[in-house]
N, CA, C and O atoms as a DFTB+ gen file, in Angstrom:
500 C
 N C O
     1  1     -20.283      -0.565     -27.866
     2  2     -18.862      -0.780     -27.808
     3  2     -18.598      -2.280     -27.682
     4  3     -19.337      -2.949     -26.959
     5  1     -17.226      -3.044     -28.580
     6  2     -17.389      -4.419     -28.430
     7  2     -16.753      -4.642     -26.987
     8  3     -15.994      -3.913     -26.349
     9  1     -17.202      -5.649     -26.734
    10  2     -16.539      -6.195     -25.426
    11  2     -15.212      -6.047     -24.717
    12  3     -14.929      -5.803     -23.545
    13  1     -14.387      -6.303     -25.950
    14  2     -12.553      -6.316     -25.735
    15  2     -12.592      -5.045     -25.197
    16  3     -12.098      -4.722     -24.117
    17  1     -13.164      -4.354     -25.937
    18  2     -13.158      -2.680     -25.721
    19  2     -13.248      -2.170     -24.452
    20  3     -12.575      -1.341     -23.839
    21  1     -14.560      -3.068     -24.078
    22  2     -14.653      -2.279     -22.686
    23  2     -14.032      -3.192     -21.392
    24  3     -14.085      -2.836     -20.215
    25  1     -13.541      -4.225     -21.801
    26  2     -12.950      -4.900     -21.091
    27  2     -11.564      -4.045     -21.008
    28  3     -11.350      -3.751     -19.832
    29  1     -10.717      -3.632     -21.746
    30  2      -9.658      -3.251     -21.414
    31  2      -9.618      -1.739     -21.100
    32  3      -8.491      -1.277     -20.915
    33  1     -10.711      -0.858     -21.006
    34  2     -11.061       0.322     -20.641
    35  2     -11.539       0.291     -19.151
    36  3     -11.621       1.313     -18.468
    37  1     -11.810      -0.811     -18.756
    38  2     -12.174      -1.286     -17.565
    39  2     -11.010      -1.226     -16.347
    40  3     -10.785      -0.706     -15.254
    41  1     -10.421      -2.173     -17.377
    42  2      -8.816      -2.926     -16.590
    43  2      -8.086      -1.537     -16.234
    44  3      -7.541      -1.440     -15.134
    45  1      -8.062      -0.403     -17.185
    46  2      -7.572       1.062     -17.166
    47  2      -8.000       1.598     -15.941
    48  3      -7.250       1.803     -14.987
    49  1      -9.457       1.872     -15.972
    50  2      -9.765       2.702     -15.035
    51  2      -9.347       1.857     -13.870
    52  3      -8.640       2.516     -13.108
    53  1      -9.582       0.367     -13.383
    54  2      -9.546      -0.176     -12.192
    55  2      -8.107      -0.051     -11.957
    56  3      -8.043      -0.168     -10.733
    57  1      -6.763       0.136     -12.440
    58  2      -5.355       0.047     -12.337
    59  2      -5.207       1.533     -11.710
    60  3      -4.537       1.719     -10.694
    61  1      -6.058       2.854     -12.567
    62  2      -5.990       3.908     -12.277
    63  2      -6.427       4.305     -10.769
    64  3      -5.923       5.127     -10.004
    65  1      -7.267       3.651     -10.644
    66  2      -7.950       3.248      -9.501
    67  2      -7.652       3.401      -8.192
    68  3      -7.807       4.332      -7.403
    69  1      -6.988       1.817      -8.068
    70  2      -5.916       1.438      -7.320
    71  2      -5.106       2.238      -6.877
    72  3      -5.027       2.519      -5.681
    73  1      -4.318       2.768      -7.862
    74  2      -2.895       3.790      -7.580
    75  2      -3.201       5.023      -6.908
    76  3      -2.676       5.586      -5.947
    77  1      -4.476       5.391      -7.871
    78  2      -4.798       6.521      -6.533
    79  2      -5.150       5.702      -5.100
    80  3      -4.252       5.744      -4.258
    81  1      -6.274       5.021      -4.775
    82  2      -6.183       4.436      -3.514
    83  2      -4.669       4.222      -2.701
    84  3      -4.804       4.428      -1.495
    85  1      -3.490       3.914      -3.034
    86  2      -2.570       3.518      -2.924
    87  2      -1.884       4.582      -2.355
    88  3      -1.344       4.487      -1.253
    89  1      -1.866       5.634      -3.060
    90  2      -1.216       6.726      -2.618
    91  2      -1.658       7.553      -1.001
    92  3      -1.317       7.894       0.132
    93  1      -3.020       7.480      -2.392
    94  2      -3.666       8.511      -0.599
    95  2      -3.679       7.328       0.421
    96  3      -2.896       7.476       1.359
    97  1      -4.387       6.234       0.417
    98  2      -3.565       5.199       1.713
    99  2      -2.808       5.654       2.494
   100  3      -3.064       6.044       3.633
   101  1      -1.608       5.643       1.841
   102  2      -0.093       5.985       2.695
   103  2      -0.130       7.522       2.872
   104  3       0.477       8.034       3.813
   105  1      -0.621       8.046       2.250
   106  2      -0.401       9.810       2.578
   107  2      -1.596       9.801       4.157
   108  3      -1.503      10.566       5.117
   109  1      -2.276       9.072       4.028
   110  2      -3.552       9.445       5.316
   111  2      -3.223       8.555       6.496
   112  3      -3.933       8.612       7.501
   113  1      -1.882       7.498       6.412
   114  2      -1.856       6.893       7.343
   115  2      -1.381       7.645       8.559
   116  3      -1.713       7.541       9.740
   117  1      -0.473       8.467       7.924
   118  2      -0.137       9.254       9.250
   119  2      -0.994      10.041       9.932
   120  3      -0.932       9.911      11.155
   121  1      -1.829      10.870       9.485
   122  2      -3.050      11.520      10.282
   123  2      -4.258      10.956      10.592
   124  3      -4.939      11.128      11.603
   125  1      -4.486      10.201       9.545
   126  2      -6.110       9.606      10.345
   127  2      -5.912       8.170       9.958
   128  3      -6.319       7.858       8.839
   129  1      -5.350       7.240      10.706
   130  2      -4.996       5.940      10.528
   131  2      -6.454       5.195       9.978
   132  3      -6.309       4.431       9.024
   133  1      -7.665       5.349      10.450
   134  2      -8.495       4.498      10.018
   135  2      -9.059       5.014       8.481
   136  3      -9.655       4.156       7.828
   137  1      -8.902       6.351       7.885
   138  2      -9.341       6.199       6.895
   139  2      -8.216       5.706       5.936
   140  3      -8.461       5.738       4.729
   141  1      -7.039       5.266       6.351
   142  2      -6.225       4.923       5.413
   143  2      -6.244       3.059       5.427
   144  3      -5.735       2.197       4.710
   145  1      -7.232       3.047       6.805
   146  2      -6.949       1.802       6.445
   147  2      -8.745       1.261       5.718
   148  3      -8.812       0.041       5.566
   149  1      -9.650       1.804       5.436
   150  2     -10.833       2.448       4.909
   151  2     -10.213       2.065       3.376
   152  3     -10.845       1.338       2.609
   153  1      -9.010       2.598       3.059
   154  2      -8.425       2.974       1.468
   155  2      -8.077       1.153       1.162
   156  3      -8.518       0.355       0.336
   157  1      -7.162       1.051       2.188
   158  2      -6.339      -0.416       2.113
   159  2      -7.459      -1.384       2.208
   160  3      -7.339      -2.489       1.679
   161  1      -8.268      -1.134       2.683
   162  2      -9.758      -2.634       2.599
   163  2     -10.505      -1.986       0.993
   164  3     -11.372      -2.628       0.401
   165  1     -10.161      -1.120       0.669
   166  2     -11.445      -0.683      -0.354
   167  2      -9.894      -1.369      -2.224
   168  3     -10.191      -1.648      -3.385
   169  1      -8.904      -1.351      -1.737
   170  2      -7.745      -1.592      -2.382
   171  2      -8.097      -3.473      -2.397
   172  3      -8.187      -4.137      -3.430
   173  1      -8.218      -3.913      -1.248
   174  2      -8.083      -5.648      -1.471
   175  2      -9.773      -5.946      -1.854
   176  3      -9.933      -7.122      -2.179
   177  1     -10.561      -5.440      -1.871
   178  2     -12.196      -5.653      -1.930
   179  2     -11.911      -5.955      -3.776
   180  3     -12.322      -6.862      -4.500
   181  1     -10.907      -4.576      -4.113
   182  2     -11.187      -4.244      -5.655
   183  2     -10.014      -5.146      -6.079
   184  3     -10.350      -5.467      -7.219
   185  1      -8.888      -5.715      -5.842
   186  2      -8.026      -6.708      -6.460
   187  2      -8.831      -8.340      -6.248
   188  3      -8.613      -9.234      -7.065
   189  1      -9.668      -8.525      -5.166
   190  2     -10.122      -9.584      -5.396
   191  2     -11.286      -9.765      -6.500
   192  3     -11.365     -10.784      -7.187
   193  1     -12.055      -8.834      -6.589
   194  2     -12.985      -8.688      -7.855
   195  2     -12.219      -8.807      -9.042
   196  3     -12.710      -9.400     -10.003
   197  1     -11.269      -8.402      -9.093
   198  2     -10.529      -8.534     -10.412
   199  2      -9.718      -9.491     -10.277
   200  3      -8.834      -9.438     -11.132
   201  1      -9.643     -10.182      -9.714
   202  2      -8.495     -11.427      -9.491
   203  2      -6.837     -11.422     -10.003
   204  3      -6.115     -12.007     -10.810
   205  1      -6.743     -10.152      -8.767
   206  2      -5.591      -9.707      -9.084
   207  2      -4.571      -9.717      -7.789
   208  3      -5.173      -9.919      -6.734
   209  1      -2.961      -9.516      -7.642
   210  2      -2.428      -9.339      -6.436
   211  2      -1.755      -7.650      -6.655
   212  3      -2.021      -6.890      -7.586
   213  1      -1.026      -7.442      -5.735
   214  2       0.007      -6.704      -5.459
   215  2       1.359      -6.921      -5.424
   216  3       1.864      -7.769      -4.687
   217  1       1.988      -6.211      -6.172
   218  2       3.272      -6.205      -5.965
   219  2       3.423      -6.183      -4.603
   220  3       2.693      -5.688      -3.744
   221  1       5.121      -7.161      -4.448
   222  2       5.610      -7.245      -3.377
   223  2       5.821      -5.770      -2.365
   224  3       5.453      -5.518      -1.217
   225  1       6.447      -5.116      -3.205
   226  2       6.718      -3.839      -2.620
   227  2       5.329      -3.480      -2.210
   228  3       5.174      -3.631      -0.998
   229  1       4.038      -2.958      -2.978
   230  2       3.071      -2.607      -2.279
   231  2       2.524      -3.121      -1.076
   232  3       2.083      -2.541      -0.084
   233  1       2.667      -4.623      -1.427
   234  2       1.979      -5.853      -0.244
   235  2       2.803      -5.134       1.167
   236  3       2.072      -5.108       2.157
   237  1       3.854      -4.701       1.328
   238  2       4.758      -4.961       2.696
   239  2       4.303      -3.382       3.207
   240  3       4.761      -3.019       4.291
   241  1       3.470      -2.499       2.501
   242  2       3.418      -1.012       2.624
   243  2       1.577      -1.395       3.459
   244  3       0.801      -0.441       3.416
   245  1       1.153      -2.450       3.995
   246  2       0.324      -2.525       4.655
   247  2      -0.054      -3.276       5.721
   248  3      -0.458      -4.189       5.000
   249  1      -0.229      -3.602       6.598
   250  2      -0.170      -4.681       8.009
   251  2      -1.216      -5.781       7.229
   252  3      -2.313      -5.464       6.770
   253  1      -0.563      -7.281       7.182
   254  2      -1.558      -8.016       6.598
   255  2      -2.481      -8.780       7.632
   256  3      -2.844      -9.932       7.395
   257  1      -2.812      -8.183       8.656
   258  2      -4.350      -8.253       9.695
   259  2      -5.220      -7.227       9.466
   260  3      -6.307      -7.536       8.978
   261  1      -4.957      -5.862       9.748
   262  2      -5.525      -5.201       9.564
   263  2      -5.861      -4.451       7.909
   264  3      -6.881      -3.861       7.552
   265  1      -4.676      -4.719       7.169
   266  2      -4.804      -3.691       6.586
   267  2      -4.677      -2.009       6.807
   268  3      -5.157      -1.241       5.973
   269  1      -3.914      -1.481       8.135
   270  2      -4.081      -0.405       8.208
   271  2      -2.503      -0.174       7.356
   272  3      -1.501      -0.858       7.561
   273  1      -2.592       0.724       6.587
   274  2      -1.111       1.621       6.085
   275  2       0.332       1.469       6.950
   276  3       0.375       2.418       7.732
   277  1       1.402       0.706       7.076
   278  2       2.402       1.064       7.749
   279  2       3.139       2.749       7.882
   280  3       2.920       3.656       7.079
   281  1       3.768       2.816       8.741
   282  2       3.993       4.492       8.835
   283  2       5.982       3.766       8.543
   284  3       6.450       2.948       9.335
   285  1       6.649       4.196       7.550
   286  2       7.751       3.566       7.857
   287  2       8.773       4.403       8.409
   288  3       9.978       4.231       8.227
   289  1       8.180       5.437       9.181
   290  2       9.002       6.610      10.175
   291  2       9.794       5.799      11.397
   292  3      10.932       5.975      11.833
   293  1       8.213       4.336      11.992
   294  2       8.478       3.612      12.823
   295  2       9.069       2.343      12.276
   296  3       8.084       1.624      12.106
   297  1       9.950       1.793      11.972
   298  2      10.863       0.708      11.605
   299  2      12.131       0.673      12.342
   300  3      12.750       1.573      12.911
   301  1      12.374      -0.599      12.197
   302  2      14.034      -1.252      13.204
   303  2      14.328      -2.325      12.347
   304  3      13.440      -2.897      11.715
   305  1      15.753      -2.702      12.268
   306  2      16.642      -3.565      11.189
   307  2      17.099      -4.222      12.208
   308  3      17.642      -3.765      13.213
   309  1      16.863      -5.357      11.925
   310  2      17.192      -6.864      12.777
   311  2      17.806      -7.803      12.006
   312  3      18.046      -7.475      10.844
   313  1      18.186      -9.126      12.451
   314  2      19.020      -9.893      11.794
   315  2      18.066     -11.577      12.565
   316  3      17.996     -12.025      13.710
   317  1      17.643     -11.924      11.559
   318  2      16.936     -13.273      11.842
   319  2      17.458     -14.591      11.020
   320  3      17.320     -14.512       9.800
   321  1      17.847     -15.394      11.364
   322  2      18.168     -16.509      10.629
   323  2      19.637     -15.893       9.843
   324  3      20.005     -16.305       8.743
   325  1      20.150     -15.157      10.401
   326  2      21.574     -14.712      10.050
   327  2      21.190     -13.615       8.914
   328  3      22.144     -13.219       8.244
   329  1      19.928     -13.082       8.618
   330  2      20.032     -12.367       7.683
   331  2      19.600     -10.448       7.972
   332  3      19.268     -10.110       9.108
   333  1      19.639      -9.828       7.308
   334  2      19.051      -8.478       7.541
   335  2      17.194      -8.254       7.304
   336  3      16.634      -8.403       6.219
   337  1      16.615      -7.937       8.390
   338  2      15.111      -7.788       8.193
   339  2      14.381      -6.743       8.746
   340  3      14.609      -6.219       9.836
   341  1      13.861      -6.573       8.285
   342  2      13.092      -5.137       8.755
   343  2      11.799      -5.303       9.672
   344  3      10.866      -5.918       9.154
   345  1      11.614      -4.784      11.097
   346  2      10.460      -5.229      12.054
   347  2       9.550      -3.804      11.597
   348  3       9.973      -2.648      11.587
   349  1       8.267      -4.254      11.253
   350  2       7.572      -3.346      10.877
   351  2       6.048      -3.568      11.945
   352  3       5.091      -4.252      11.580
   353  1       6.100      -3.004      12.965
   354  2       4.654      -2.850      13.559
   355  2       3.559      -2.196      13.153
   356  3       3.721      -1.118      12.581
   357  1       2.595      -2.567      13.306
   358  2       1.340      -2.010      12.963
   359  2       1.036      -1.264      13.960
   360  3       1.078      -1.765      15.084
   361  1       0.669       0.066      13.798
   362  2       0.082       1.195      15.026
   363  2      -1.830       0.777      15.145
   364  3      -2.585       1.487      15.809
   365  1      -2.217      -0.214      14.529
   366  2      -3.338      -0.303      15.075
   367  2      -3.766      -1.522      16.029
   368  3      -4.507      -1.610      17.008
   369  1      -2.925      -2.473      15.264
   370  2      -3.592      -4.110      15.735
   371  2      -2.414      -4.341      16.741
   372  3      -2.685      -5.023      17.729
   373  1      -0.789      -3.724      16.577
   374  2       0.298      -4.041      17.421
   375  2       1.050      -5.407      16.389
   376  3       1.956      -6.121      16.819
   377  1       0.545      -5.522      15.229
   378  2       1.085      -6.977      14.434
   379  2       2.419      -6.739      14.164
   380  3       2.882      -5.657      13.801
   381  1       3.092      -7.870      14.365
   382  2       4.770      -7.393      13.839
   383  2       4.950      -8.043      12.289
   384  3       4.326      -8.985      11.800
   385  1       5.858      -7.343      11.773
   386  2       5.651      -7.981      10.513
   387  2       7.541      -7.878       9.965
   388  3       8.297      -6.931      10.182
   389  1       7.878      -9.216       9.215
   390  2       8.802      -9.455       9.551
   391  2       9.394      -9.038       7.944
   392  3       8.810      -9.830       7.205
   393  1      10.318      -8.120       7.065
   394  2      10.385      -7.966       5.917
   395  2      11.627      -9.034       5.770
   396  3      11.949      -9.460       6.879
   397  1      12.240      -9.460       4.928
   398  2      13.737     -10.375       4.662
   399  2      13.632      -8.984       3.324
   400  3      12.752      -8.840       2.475
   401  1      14.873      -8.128       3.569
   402  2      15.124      -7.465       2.503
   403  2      16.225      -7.844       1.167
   404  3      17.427      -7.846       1.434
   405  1      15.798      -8.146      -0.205
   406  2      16.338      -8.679      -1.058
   407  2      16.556      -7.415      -2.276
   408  3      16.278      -6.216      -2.250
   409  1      17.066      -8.124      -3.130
   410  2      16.361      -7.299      -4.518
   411  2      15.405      -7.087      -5.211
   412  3      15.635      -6.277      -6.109
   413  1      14.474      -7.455      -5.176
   414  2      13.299      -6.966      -5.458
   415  2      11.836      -6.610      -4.607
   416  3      10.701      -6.368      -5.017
   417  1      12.455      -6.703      -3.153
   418  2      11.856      -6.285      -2.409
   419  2      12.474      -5.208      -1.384
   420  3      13.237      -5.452      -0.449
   421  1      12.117      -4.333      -1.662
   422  2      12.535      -2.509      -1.086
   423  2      11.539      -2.047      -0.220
   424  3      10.326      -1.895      -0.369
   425  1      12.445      -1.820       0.891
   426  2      11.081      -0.843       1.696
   427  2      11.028       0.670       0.868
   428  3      11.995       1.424       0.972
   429  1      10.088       0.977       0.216
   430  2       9.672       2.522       0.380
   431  2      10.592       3.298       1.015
   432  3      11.374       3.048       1.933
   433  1      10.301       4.610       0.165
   434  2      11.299       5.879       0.901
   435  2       9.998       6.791       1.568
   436  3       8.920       6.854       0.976
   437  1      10.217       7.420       2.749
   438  2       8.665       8.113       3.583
   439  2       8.446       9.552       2.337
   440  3       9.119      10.185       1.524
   441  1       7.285       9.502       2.783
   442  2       6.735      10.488       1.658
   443  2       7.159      11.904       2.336
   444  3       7.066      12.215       3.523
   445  1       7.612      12.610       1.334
   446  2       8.283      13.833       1.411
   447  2       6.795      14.892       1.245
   448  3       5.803      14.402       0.706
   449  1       6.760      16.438       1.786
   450  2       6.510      17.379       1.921
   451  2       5.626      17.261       0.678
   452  3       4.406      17.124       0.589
   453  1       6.657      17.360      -0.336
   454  2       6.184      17.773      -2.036
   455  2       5.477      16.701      -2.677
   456  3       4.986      17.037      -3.755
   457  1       5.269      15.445      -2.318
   458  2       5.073      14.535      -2.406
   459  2       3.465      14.608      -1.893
   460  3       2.462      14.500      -2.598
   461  1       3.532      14.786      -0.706
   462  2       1.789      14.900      -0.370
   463  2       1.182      16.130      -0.841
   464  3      -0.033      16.194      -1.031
   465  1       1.767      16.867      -0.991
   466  2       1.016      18.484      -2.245
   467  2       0.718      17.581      -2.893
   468  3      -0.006      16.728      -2.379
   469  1       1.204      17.413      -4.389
   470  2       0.788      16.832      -5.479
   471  2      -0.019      15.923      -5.058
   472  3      -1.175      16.298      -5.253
   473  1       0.040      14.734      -4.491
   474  2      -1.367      13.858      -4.073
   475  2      -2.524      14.180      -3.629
   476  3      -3.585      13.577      -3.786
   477  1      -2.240      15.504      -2.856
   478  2      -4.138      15.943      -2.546
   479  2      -4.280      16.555      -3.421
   480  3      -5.488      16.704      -3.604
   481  1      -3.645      17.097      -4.216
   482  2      -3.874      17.927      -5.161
   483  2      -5.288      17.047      -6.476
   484  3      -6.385      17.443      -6.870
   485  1      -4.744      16.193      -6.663
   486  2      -5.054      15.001      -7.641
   487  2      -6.490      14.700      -7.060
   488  3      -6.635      14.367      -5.884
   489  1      -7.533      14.831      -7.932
   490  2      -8.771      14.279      -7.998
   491  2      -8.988      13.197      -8.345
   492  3      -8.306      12.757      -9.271
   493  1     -10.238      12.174      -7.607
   494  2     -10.448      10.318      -7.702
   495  2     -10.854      10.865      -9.498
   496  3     -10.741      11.982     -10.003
   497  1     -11.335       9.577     -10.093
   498  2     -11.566       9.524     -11.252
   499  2     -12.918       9.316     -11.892
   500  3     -13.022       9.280     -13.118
């Protein structure tokens, strides 16, 4: 197979990858916090090999010390520097993390019932 080929069959599976990591992440943070945060170190191990980032929105869906999954059940709306922000603690390390909410940065809606069916449902690749 030529190179391009498997270079961009690569880029596929590693994107595919990710998203599953991503999901189940946040679906496991609530019950077993360390394997979700297991998901979130195995998520930045594989964007730095590929020399890649995260969307904003994803970036704020994880404590950036630990890496463990935020739960956004636990959140509070504050006002810093005159503006609206979201205090997001980490349930492992205690890190506060400070969101400035704009337009293109959205907190997540919490994962619904039907929402975690279909995700365990779904086999890695």
């Amino acid at each position: 197979m030529p190179k391009a080929k498997q270079t961009k069959k690569d880029a596929m599976f590693q994107k595919e990858r990710i998203d599953y990591l991503l999901k189940i992440s946040s679906l496991m943070a609530e019950f077993h916090p360390v394997t979700g945060q297991h998901c979130g170190l195995a998520i930045r191990d594989m964007l730095h090999k590929t020399l890649k980032s995260l969307t904003p929105t994803w970036r704020i869906r994880f404590c950036r010390r630990c890496w463990t999954p935020h739960v956004f059940s636990k959140k509070r709306v504050v006002r810093r520097n005159k503006k609206p922000c979201v205090v997001l603690e980490c349930s492992h390390c205690k890190h506060k993390q400070y969101v400035f909410l704009t337009k293109s940065v959205k907190l997540p809606k919490p994962t619904t019932s039907s929402e975690q069916q279909t995700c365990s449902s779904q086999q890695p690749h």
